[in-house]
C-alpha positions as CSV (number, residue, x, y, z in Angstrom):
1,X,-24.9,43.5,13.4
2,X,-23.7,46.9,14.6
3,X,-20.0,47.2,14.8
4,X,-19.0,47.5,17.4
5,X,-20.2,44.1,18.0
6,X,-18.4,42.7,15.5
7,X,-15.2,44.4,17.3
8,X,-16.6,42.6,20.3
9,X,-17.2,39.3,19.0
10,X,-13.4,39.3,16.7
11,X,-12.0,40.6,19.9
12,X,-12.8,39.0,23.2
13,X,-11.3,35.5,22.9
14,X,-7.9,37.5,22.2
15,X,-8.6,39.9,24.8
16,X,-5.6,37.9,27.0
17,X,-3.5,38.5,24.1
18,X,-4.3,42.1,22.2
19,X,-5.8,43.6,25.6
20,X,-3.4,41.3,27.9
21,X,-0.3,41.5,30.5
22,X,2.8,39.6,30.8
23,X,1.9,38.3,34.0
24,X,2.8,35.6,36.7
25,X,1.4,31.8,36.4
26,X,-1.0,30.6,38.0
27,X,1.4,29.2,40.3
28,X,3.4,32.2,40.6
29,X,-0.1,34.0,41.3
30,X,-1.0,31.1,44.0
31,X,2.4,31.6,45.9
32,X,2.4,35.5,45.9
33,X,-1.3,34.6,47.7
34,X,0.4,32.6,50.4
35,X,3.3,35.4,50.8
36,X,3.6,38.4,51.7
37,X,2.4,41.2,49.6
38,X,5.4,43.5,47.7
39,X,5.7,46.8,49.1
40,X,3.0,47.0,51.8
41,X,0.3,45.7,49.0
42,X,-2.1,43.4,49.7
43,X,-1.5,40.3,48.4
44,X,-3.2,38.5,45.4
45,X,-5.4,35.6,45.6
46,X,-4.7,33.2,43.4
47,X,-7.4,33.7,40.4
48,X,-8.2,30.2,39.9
49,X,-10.3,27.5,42.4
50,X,-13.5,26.7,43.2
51,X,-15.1,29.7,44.4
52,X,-14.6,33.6,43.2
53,X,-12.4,35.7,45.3
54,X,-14.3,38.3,46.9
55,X,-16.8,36.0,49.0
56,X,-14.8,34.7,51.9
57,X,-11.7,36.9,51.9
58,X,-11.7,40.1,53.9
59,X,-13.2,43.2,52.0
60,X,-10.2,45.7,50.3
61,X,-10.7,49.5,51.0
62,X,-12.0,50.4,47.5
63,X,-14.9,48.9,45.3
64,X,-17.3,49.2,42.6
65,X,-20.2,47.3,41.6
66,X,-21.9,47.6,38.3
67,X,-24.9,46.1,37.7
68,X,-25.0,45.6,33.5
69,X,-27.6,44.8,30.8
70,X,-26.5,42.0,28.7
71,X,-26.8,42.7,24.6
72,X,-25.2,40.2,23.5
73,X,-27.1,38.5,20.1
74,X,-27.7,35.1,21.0
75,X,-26.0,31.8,23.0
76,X,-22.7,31.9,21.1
77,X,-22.2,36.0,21.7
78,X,-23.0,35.4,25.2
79,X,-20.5,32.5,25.3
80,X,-18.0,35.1,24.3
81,X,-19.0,37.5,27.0
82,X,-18.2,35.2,29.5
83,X,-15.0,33.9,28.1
84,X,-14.2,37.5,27.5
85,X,-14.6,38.8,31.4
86,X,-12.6,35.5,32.5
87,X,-9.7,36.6,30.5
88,X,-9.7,40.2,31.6
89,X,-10.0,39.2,35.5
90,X,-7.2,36.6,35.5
91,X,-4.8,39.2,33.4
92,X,-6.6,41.7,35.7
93,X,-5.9,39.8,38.7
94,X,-2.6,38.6,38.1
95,X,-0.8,41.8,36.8
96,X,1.9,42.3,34.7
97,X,2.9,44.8,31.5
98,X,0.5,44.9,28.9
99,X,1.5,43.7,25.8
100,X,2.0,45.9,22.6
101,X,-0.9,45.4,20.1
102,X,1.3,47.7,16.9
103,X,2.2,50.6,15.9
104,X,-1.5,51.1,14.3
105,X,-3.7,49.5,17.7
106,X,-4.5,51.4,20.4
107,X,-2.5,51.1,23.1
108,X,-3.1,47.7,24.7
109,X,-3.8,49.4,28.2
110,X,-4.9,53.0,29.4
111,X,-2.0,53.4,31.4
112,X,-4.3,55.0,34.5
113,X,-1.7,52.2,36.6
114,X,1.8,53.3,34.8
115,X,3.6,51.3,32.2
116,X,3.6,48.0,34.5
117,X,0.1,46.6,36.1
118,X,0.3,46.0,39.4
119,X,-2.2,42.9,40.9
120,X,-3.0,45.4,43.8
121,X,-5.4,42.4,45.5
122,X,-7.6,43.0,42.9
123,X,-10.8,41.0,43.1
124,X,-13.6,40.6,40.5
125,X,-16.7,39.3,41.6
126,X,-19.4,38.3,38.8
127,X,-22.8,37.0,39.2
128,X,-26.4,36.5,37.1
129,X,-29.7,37.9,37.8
130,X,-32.7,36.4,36.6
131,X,-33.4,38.2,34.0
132,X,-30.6,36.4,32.2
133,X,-32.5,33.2,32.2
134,X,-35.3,34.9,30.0
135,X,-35.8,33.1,26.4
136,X,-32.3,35.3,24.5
137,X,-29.9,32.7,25.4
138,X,-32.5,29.5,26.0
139,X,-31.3,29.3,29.4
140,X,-34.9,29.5,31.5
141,X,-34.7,25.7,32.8
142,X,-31.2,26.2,33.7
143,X,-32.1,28.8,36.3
144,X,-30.9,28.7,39.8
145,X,-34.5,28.3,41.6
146,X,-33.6,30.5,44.1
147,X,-33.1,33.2,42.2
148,X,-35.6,36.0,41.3
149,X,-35.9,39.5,40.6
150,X,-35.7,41.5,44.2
151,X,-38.0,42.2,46.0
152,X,-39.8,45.2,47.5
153,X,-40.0,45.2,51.2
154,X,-42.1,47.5,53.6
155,X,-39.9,50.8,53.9
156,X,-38.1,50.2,50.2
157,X,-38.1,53.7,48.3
158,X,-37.1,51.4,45.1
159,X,-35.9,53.4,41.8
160,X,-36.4,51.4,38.5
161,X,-33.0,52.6,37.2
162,X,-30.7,51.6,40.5
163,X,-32.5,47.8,40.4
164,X,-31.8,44.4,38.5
165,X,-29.2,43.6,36.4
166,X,-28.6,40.8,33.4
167,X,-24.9,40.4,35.5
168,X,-23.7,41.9,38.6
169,X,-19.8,42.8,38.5
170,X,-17.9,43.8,41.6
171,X,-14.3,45.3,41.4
172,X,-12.2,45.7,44.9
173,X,-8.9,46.9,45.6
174,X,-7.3,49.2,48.2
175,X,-6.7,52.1,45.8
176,X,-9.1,53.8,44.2
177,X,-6.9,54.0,40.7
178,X,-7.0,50.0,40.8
179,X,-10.8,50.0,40.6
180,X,-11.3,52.9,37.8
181,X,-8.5,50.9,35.8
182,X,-10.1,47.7,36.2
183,X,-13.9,49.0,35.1
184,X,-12.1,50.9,32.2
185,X,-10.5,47.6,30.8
186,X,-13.6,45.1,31.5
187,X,-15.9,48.0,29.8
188,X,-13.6,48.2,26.7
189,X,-13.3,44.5,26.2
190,X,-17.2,43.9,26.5
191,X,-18.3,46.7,24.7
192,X,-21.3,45.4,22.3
193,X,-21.9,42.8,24.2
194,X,-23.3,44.3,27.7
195,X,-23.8,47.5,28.8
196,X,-24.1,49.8,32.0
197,X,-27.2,49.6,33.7
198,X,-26.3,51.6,37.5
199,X,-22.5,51.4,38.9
200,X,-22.0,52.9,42.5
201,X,-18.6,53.3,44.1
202,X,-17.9,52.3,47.6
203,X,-15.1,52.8,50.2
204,X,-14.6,50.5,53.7
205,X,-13.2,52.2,56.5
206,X,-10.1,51.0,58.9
207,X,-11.0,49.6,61.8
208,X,-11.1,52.5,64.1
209,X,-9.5,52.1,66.7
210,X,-9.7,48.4,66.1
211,X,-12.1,45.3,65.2
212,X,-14.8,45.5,62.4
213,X,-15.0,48.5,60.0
214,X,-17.9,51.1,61.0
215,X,-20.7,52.3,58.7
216,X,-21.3,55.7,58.1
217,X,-23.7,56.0,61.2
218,X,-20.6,55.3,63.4
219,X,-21.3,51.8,63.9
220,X,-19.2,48.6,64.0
221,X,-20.8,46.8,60.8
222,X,-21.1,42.8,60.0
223,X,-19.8,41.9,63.4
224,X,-22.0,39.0,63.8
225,X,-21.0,37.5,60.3
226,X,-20.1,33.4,60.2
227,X,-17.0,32.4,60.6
228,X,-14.9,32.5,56.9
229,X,-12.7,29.8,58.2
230,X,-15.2,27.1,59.1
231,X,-16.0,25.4,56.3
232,X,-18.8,23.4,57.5
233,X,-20.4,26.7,58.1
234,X,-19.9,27.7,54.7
235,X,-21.2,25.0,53.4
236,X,-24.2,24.8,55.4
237,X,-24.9,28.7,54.8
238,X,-23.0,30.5,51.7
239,X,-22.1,28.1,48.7
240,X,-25.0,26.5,47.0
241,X,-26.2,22.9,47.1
242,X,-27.0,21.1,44.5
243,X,-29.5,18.4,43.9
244,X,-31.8,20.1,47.4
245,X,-34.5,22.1,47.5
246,X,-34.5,25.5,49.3
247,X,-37.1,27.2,51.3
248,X,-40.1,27.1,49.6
249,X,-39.0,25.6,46.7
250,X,-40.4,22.2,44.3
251,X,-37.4,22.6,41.7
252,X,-33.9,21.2,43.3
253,X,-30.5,23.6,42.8
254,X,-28.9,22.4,39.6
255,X,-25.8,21.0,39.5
256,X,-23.6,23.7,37.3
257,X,-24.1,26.1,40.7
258,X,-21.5,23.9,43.1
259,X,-19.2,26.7,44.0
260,X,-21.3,29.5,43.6
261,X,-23.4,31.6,46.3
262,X,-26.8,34.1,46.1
263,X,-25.9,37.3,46.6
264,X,-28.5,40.3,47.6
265,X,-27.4,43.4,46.8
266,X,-29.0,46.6,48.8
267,X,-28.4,50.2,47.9
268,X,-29.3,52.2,51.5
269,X,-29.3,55.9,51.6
270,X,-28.4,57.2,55.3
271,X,-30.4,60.5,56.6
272,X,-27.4,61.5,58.1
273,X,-28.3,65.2,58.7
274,X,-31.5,63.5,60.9
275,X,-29.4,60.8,62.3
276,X,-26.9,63.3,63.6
277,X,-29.7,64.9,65.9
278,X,-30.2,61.9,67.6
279,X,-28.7,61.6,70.8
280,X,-26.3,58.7,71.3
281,X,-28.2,56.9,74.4
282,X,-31.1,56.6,71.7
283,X,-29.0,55.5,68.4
284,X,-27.5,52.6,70.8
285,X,-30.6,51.6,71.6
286,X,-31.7,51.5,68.0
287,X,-28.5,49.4,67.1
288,X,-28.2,47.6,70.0
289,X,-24.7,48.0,70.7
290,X,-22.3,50.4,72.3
291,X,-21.2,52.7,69.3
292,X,-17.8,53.2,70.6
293,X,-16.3,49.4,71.1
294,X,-19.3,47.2,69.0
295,X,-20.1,45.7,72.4
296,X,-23.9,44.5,72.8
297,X,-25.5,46.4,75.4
298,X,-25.6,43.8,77.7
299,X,-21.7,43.1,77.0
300,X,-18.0,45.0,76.8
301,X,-16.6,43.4,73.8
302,X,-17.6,43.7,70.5
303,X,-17.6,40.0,69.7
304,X,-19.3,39.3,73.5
305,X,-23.0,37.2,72.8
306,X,-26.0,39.2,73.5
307,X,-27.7,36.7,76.8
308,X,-30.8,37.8,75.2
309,X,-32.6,34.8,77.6
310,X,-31.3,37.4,80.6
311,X,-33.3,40.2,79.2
312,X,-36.5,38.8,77.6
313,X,-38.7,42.1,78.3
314,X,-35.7,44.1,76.2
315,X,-34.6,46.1,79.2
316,X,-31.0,46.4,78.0
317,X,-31.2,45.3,74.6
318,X,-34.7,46.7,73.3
319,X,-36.4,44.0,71.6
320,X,-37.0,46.4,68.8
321,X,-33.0,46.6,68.4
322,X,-31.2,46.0,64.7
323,X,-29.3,43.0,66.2
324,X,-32.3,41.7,68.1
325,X,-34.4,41.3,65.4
326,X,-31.9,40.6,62.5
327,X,-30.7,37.9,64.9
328,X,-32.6,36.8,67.8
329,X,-29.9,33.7,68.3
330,X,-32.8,31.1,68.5
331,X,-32.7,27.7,67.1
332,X,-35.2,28.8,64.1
333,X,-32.9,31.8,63.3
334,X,-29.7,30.0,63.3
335,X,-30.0,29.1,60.1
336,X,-30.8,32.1,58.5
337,X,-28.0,33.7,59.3
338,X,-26.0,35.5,56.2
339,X,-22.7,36.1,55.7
340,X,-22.2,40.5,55.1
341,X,-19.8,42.1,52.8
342,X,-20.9,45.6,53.3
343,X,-19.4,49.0,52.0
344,X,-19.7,52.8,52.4
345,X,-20.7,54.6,49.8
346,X,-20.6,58.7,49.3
347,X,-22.3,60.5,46.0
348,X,-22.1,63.9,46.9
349,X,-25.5,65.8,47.6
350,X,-28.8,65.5,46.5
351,X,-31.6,68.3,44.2
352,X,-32.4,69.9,47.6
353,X,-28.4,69.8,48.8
354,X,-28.6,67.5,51.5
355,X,-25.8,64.8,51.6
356,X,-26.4,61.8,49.6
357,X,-23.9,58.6,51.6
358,X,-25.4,55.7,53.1
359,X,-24.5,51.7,52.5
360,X,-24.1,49.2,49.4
361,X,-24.6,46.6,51.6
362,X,-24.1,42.7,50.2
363,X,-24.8,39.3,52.0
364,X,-23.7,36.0,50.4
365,X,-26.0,32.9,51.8
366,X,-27.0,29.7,50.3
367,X,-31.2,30.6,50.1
368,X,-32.5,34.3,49.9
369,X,-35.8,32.8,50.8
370,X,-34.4,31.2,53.8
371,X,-31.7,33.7,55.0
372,X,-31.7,37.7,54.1
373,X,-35.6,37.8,53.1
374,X,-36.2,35.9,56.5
375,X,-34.0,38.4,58.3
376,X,-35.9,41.5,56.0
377,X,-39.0,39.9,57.5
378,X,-37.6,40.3,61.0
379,X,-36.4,44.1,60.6
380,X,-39.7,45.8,58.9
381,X,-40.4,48.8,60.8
382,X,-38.0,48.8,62.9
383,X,-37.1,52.4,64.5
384,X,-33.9,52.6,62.1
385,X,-35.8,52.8,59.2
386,X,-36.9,56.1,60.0
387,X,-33.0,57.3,59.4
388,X,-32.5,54.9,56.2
389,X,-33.8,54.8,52.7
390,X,-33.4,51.6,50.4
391,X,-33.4,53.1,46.8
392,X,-31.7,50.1,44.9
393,X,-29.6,47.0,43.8
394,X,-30.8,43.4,42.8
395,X,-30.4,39.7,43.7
396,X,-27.4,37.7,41.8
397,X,-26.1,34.1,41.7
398,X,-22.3,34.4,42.3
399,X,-21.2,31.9,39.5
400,X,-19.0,28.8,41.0
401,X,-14.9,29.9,40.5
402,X,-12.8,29.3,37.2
403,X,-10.8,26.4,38.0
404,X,-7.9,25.9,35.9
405,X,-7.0,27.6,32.2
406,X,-9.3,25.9,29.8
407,X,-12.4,27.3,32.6
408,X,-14.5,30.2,32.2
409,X,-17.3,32.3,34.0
410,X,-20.3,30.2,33.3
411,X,-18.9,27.5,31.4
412,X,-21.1,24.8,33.1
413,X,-24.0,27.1,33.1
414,X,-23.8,27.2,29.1
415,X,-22.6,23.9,28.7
């Protein structure tokens, strides 16, 4: 066994303690939640309940999200793992000042955040791919039948080395240092046990002037999401049901995914140097909307309903139109609709030096099949894809939240 598994394995149940912080409670974490946030911060969500932070609340300004190979030796290693990456996101999440391994440890924290950790809203986000239900860990009749390795769709420019994942791991805060601290300490405390398979960083922008952040084409993005706050349409379109089938599906949703979501993730390279060419009369027609206030075409307010039954030869809203075809508001599409947590992304240039930015887009929904591969269907070759190139990223199962101490990622799923 090489060593630094062994390191691993001795280390991550006492990662709260050798790699930990002299945080709040959980009750102390619950009540900042419902406060205000200290000095202009956001506030933290309390760690614990019965989903993962980072699914219904609002997205922070900074993320990352690594996509990881597992390497863990076995079911009890991989046991480990997860109780390893709970500890680190609820001292993560919760803050405090990391406590002093000895004179002869390492220091118990890189110090990137100062002497005393600061929550910052951190949120960590983890979820499965399928390839973690392979025979390693004896976990193939325990898979979420919903889940399965992306796919290609017409227009994909796929890259082996940006797709799949054993575990997806978002990180999201509103400064940058928050992030790079928080992938520094979750990549020490698993090291042996997983590894990097592609990471991207990703930015959201302030609503400008006001309403729903833009994408990088200028655009008001995810204005047509469900409502968070409904919980009825939660449940009926982003957290998992167990004991039905989904679309397509014999097998019914086991019962350790109560709590938990799919998530797609989409890695989509903008052509902004061609996209900038375009005049503005034609990129509204493409989206739809009025770039300026998010309006439909047919509408002045961003959050106005498209009367699509007005128009049905597309004369104001083509019907070749993003938000046409991603959501022609009909009773078949209403239930594929998906719930978008979308960021920016900027990696500098490319070989030939043009600019390499475009969107890690994310959608949370209760059935791919039924919801973002029925809206993929809707969009191929529409006229945007001329301007956008899908290079990467992987479907996930968002695993149900860590409930109370004595919980951890996956516990039900290993159980």
């Amino acid at each position: 066994m090489p060593s630094d598994r062994r390191s691993f394995l001795r280390g991550a149940l006492a990662a709260g303690v050798a790699g930990a912080v002299a945080g709040p409670s959980a009750a102390g974490a619950a009540g900042t939640a419902a406060g205000a946030a200290p000095s202009g911060r956001t506030a933290a969500r309390a760690f614990h309940g019965a989903h993962q932070a980072g699914i219904l609340e609002p997205v922070r300004r900074r993320t990352v999200v690594v996509s990881f190979d597992v390497v863990a030796d076995g079911r009890r290693e991989l046991t480990e793992l997860f109780r390893g990456l709970t500890d680190r996101a609820r001292a993560l999440t919760a803050g405090g000042t990391p406590v002093d391994a000895g004179i002869s440890a390492p220091p118990a924290d890189s110090g990137v955040l100062g002497p005393d950790v600061p929550g910052a809203g951190l949120m960590m986000t983890v979820g499965v791919g399928a390839s973690l239900f392979d025979d390693r860990y004896g976990l193939a009749a325990r898979r979420p039948p919903g889940l399965t390795p992306m796919r290609t769709f017409p227009n994909d420019s796929l890259d082996p080395a940006w797709c799949h994942g054993d575990l997806s791991v978002q990180l999201s805060a509103d400064d940058e240092d928050t992030v790079v601290h928080a992938l520094r300490d979750v990549a020490r405390h698993t090291r042996g046990a997983m590894q990097v398979r592609w990471r991207i960083n990703g930015f959201s922008s302030p609503p400008r002037p006001s309403g729903t952040p833009r994408n990088l084409m200028g655009f008001k993005d995810g204005i047509a999401s469900p409502d968070v706050t409904d919980a009825r349409e939660m449940n009926r379109l982003v957290w998992a049901a167990p004991g039905t089938t989904g679309h397509g599906r014999s097998a019914p949703e086991p019962a350790w995914t109560a709590g938990g979501s799919y998530v797609v993730i989409r890695l989509i390279r903008m052509l902004v140097e061609f996209w900038d060419r375009v005049g503005l009369t034609e990129q509204e027609q493409m989206f739809g909307r009025a770039r300026d206030t998010g309006a439909p075409l047919d509408g002045n307010h961003e959050f106005d309903e498209p009367r699509y039954a007005d128009d049905p030869i597309g004369k104001v809203i083509p019907l070749t139109s993003h938000i046409r075809m991603a959501n022609p508001r009909t009773p078949q599409s209403a239930d594929s609709r998906i719930l978008r947590r979308s960021f920016n992304y900027d990696r500098g240039v490319d070989a030939v030096g043009d600019l390499d930015m475009g969107l890690i887009f994310s959608c949370y929904q209760q059935d791919i099949a039924r919801q973002f591969e029925a809206v993929q269907g809707r969009l191929a070759d529409e006229p945007l894809t001329d301007y956008i190139r899908p290079f990467g990223g992987g479907y996930f199962f968002a695993l149900p939240g860590v409930r109370d101490t004595s919980d951890f990622f996956a516990r039900a799923l290993l159980s």
